[in-house]
C-alpha positions as CSV (number, residue, x, y, z in Angstrom):
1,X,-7.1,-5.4,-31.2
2,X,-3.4,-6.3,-29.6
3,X,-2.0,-2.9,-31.0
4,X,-4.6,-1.2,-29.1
5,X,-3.8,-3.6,-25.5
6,X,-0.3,-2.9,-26.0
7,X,-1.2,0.8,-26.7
8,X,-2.8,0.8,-23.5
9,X,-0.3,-0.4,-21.3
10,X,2.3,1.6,-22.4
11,X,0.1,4.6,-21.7
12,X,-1.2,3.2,-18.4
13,X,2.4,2.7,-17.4
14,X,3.2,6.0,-18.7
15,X,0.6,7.5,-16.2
16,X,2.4,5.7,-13.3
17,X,5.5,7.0,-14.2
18,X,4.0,10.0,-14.0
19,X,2.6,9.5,-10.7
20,X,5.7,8.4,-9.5
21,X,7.4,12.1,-9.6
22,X,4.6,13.1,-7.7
23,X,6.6,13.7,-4.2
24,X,7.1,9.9,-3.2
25,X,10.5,10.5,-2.3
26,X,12.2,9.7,-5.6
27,X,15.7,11.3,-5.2
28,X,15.9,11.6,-1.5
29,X,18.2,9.8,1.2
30,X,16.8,6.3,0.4
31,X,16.6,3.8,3.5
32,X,16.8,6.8,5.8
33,X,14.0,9.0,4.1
34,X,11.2,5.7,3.9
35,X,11.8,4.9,7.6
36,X,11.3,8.2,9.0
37,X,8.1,8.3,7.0
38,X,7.2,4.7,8.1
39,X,7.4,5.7,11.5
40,X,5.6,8.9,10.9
41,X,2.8,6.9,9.8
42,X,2.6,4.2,12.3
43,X,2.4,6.5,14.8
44,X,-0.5,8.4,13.6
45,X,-2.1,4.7,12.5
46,X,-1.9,3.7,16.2
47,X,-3.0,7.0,17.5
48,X,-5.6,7.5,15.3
49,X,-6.9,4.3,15.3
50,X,-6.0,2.5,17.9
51,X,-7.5,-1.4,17.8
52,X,-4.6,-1.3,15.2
53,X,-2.3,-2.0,18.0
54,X,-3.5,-5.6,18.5
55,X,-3.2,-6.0,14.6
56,X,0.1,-5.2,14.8
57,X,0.7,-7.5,18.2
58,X,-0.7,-10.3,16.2
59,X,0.8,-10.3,12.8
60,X,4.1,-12.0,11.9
61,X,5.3,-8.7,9.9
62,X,3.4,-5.3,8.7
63,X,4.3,-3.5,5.6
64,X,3.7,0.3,5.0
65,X,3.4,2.3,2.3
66,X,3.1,5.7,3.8
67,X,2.7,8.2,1.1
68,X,0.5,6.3,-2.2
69,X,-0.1,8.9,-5.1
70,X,-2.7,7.3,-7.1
71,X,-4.2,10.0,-10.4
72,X,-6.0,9.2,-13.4
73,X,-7.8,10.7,-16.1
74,X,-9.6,7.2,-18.4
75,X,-6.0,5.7,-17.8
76,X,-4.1,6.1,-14.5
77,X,-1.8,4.7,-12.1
78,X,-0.3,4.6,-8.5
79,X,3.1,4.8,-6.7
80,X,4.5,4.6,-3.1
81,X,7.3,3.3,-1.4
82,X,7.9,1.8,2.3
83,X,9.1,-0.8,4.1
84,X,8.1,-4.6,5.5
85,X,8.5,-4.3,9.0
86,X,9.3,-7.4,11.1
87,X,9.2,-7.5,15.3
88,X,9.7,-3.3,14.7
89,X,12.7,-3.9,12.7
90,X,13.2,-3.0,8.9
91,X,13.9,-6.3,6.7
92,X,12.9,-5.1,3.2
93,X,12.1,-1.5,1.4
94,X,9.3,-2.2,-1.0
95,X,7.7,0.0,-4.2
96,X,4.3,-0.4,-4.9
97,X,2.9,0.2,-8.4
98,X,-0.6,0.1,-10.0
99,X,-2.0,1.1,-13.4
100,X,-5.9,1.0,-14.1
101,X,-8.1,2.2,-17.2
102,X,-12.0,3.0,-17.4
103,X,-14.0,5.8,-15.8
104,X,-12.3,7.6,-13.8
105,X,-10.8,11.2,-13.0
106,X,-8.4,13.0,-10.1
107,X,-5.8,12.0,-8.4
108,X,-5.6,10.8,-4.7
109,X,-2.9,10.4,-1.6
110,X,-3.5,8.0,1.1
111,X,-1.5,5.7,3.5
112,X,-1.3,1.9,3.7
113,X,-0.6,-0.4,6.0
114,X,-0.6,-4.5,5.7
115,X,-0.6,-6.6,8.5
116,X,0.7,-10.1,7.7
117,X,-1.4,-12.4,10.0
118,X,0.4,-15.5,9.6
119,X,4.1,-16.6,9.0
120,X,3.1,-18.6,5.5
121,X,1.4,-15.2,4.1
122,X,4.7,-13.0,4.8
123,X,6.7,-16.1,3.5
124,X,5.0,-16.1,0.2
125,X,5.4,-12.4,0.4
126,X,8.5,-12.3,1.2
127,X,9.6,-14.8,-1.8
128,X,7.7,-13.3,-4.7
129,X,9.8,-11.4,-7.3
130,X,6.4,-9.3,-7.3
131,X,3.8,-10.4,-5.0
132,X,0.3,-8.7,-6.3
133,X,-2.0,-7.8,-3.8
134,X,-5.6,-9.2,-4.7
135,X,-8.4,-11.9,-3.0
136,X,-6.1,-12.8,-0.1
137,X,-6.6,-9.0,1.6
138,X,-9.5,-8.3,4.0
139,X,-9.8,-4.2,4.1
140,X,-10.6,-3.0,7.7
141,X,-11.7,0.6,7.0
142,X,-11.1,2.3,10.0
143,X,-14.4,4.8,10.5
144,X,-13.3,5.6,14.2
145,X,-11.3,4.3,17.0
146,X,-12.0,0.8,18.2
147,X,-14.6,0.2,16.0
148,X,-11.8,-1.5,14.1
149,X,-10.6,-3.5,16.7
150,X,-13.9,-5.7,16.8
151,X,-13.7,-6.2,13.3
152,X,-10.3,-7.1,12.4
153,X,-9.0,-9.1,15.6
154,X,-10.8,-12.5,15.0
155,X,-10.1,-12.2,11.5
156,X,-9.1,-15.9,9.8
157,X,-7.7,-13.9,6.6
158,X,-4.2,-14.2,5.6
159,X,-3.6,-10.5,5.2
160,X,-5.2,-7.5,6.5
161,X,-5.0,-3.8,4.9
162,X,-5.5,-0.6,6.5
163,X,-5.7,2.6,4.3
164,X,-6.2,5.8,5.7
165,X,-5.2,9.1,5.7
166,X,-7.0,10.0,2.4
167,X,-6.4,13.4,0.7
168,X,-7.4,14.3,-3.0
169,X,-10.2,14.7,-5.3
170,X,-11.0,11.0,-6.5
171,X,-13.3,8.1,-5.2
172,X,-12.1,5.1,-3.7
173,X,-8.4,3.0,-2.6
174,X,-8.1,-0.7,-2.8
175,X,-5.3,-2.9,-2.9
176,X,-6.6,-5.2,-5.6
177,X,-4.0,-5.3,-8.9
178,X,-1.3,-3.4,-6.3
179,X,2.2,-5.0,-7.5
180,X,4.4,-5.1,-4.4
181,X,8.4,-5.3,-5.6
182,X,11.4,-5.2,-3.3
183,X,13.6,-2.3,-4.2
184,X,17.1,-1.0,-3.0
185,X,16.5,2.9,-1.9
């Protein structure tokens, strides 16, 4: 039975490494490349979806993932890379991995954004050799406008996580198993 675990994970991380060549940015200008997309994606976050503004006026620090390839197929996995964001200045760039088995089939893109709502979450963020994102994370799926506003701004959790932006041919995006790691682009 550990032959086939270990058999597992090596093909589940095989699949991320896999997703991981699928246009994230790998082999491009580094620091330069991940802020121009962080930016990108920020601006249409706060056009599209604009209660996200008082989020981001109310956290102590916001990390986005811009561009999260997730593809499986009974095995899979997810990549992205982005940056943690503190008073609108860049303080750490950030990969974000993710490997999964069971049912499921396609492959997916989608943007992320966390906003850290108080100064202990983006400490013990901050100060994890890989922070993993899991019970901590309220999701605020944006349907429309301020709808999200109402939702999110009297939230008491820790951490709150906006995905949007969605493309692809597979069901669902959570956060939950995410492994967060500070990288060096």
């Amino acid at each position: 039975m550990k032959h086939l675990n270990r058999r597992g994970f090596v093909l589940a991380l095989g699949a991320a490494t896999l997703v991981a060549a699928c246009g994230n940015g790998i082999g491009s200008r580094g620091s330069e490349t991940i802020d121009a997309r962080v930016d990108a994606t920020l601006s249409q976050l706060y056009n599209q979806y604009p209660g996200t503004r008082a989020l981001r006026e109310k956290s102590t620090g916001v990390l986005v993932m811009p561009l999260v390839t997730e593809a499986g197929l009974g095995l899979g996995g997810a990549y992205g890379r982005g940056a943690l964001r503190v008073g609108d200045v860049t303080v750490d760039y950030y990969s974000t991995t993710k490997a999964s088995a069971g049912l499921q089939i396609g492959a997916q893109q989608y943007a992320h954004v966390m906003f850290f709502m108080t100064e202990e979450a983006l400490l013990e963020f901050r100060r994890s050799p890989g922070w993993a994102g899991g019970a901590n994370i309220e999701y605020a799926i944006p349907d429309g406008g301020e709808t999200l506003a109402a939702e999110t701004t009297t939230s008491l959790s820790p951490v709150i996580a906006v995905i949007f932006g969605q493309a692809g041919l597979r069901a669902g995006a959570t956060l939950d198993g995410t492994k967060y790691s500070r990288i060096i682009p």
